[in-house]
N, C-alpha and C positions, 0 to 999 in steps of 0.2 A: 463520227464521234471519235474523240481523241482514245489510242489504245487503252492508259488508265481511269480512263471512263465509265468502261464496261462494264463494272460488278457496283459502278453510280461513286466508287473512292474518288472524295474529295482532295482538292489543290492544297490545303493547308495539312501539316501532320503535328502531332504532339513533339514540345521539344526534346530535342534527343538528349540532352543534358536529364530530360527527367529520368531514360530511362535505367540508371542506375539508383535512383532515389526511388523509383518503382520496386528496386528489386532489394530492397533492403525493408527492415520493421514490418517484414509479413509475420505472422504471426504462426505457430505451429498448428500442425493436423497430422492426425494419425495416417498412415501412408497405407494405400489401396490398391487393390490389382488392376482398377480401373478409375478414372476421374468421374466427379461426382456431377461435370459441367456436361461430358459427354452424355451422360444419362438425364440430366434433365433434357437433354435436347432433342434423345434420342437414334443419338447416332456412337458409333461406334467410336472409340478415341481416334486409331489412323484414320479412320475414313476421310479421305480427300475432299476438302471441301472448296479448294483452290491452288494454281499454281502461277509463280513470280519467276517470269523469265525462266519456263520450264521447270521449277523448283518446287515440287507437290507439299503443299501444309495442308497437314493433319488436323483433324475435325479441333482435337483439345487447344492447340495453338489459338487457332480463331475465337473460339467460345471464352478462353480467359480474358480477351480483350472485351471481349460483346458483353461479359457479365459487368465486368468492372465498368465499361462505358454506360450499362443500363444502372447500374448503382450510383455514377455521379450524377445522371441524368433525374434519376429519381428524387435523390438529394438536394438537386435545384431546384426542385418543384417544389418540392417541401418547405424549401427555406424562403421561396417566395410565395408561400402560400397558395400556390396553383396544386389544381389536380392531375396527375398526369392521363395526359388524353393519347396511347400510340397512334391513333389513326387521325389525330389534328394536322390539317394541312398547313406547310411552313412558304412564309413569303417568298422563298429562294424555290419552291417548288419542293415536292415530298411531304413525307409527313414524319413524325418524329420519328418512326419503326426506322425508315428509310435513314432518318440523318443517324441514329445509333449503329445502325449494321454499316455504315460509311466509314465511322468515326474506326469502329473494331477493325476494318479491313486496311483504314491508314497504320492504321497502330503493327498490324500482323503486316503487313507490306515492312514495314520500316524496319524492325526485326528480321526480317528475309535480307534485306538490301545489307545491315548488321553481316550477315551472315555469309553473305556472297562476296562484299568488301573483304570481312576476312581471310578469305582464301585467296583473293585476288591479290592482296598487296602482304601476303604470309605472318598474318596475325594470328591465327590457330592456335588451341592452345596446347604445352607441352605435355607428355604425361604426367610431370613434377606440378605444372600449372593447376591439372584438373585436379591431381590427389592436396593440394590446398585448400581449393575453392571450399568458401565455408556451405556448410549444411542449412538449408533454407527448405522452408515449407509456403506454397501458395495456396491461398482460396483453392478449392476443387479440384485441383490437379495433384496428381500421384507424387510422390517424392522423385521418384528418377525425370516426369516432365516437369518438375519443378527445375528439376538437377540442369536440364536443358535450358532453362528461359537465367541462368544465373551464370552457363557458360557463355549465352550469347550477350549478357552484360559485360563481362570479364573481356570479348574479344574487344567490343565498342572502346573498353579504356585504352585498351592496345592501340585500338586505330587512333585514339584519341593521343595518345604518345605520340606514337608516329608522325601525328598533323602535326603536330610540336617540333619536332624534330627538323632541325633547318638541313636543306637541302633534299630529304627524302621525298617520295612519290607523291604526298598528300602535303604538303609544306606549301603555304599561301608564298606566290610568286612576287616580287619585288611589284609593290602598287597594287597587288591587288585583293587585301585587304581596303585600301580607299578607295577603290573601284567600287569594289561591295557597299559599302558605308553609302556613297552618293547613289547607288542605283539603286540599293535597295531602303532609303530613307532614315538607317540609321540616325535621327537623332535623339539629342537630350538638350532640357532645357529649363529651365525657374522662370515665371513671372510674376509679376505686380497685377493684381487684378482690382479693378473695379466693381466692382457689381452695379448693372444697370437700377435694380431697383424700382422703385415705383416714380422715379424723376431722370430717365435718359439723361437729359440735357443739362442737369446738376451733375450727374455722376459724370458728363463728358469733360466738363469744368475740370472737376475735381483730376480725373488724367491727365489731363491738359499742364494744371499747374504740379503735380507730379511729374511727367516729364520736362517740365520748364525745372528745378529745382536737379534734374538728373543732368540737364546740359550744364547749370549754370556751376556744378560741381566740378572742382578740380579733378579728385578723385573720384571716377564715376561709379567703380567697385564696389569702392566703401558707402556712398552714396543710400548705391542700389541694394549694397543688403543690409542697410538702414531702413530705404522704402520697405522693403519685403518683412522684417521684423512689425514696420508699424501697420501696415495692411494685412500682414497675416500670409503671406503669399509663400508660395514653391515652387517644388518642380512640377515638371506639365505628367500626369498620370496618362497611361496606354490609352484613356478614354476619352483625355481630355484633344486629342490632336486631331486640328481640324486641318483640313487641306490651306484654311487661311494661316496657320501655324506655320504649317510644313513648308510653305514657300517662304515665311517670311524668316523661319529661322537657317530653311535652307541658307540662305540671302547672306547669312552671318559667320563671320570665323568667331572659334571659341573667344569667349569673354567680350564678343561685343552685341549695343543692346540696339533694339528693334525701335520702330516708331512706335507710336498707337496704333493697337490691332482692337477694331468695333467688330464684334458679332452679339448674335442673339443675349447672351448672357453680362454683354456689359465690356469692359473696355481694356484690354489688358499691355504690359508691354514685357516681351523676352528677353531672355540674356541667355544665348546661347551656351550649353555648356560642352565641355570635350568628353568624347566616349573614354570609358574606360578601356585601354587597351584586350584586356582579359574578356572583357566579356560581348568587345568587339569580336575577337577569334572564335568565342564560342560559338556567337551569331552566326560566323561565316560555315564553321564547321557543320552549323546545325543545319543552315541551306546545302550544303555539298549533298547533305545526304536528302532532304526535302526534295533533290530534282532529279536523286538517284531515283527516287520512290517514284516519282511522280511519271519517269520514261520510263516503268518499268512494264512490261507484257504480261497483264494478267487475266487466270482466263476463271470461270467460276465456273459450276458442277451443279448439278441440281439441285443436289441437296443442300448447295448455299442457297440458293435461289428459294428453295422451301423454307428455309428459318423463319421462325416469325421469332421477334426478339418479345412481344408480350407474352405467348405462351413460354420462352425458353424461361424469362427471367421470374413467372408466376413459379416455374418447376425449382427454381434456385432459391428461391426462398421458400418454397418449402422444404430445402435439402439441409437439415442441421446442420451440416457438416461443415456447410459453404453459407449459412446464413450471418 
């Protein structure tokens, strides 16, 4: 089994761009000698609950992520009408407890890797840095580990400079920003869709002479976002990209358009579009540290291995404090 396996952390991590958006719009709490997440857990705040490349995290670390993972978790449930079931077995194998204490352990891994990059490429902060850092309060945790999950945001922008920064340590090398983009499938795209409908073989017509009006066009630009105005059409959403998509817009340089692509849902045609530079780099940035996480040696402790996130997160709601 692969070393970041072991405690069951999952290949995919939350993007790291959120986690400054995490640390901002928490709301105030009165400040305690101890966290309120630890005691519903019943463990002590340091108590070790695992370590990242020798790096021991502290019981409170882990449980702010496991709360908040069981709160969106909960909240999907709700908003699809389901009951949440932790011990429902999931098709990937586990059962939800399992995919929640994964989700929290990617979360507190990527926050450690935060933290060890810091030091690594002298992002640390100054003591002018930390006496700025604004005053932030989280769910369940004490003001001063609050104080800690806002310095380890503060370093992330630093490294985040730095990737920016042409020529420095962490500065994407000539090409290989488009290296990333092709191998890791970076694209964007708008199409013309058809809808199959209850008549396939009309709606295939109907593509057919849709594309026949898009070659017979001069301009095929203006054309195509003519078609797209009159069918209603866009760009291709995270859910709509099929593997039949992805090769065919692979296939394409910006602004040129695709044949007819038939699947299940009816007949559509693409027009490739170009990344935006910016949010290419974030991409890239946001994998540097996904593989940082993902090589990292971690090992767990019993008392991870004891969590049960249904009793933790029954205890958190009923903690006023953190409700």
């Amino acid at each position: 089994m692969d070393k970041h396996r072991r405690c069951g952390m999952k290949n995919t991590i939350v993007p790291v761009l959120a986690l400054c958006l995490l640390l901002s719009g928490c709301g105030r709490h009165d400040a305690e000698a101890s966290s309120s997440l630890g005691r519903a857990a019943g463990l002590e705040d340091e108590t070790p609950l695992l370590t990242v490349d020798g790096r021991e995290i502290p019981a409170w670390k882990y449980l702010y992520w496991l709360a908040a993972d069981c709160r969106q978790l909960e909240e999907r449930c709700e908003a699809s009408g389901t009951t949440l079931d932790w011990s429902a077995a999931l098709p990937e194998g586990g059962t939800m407890a399992d995919l929640v204490k994964a989700d929290a352990l990617a979360d507190t891994v990527l926050y450690a890797v935060v933290d060890s990059w810091a030091e690594l490429y002298g992002c640390t902060l100054t003591e002018e840095e930390l006496g700025n850092l604004p005053k932030r309060s989280y769910p369940g945790l004490t003001e001063e580990q609050g104080q800690v999950l806002t310095e380890t945001g503060r370093k992330y922008a630093k490294l985040y400079a730095l990737y920016e920064t042409p020529g420095s340590p962490l500065a994407p090398a000539e090409g290989e920003l488009e290296l990333f983009q092709t191998s890791s499938g970076q694209l964007a795209a708008e199409r013309i869709l058809v809808p199959a409908g209850d008549d396939r073989e009309a709606a295939r017509q109907q593509a057919a002479a849709l594309f026949a009006r898009l070659n017979a066009a001069e301009d095929q630009a203006s054309a195509f976002d003519t078609l797209l105005a009159e069918t209603g059409g866009g760009p291709l959403a995270e859910e709509d990209w099929t593997e039949a998509f992805r090769n065919a817009a692979g296939a394409l340089a910006p602004g040129q358009i695709s044949g007819i692509i038939e699947t299940d849902a009816g007949f559509s045609i693409l027009r490739r579009l170009p990344i935006d530079e910016g949010t290419l780099r974030e991409a890239y940035f946001d994998s540097l540290l996904q593989d940082a996480a993902a090589a990292c040696e971690i090992q767990c402790t019993n008392a991870y291995n004891s969590l049960q996130p249904e009793a933790f997160w029954a205890a958190v709601q009923g903690s006023k404090s953190i409700a």
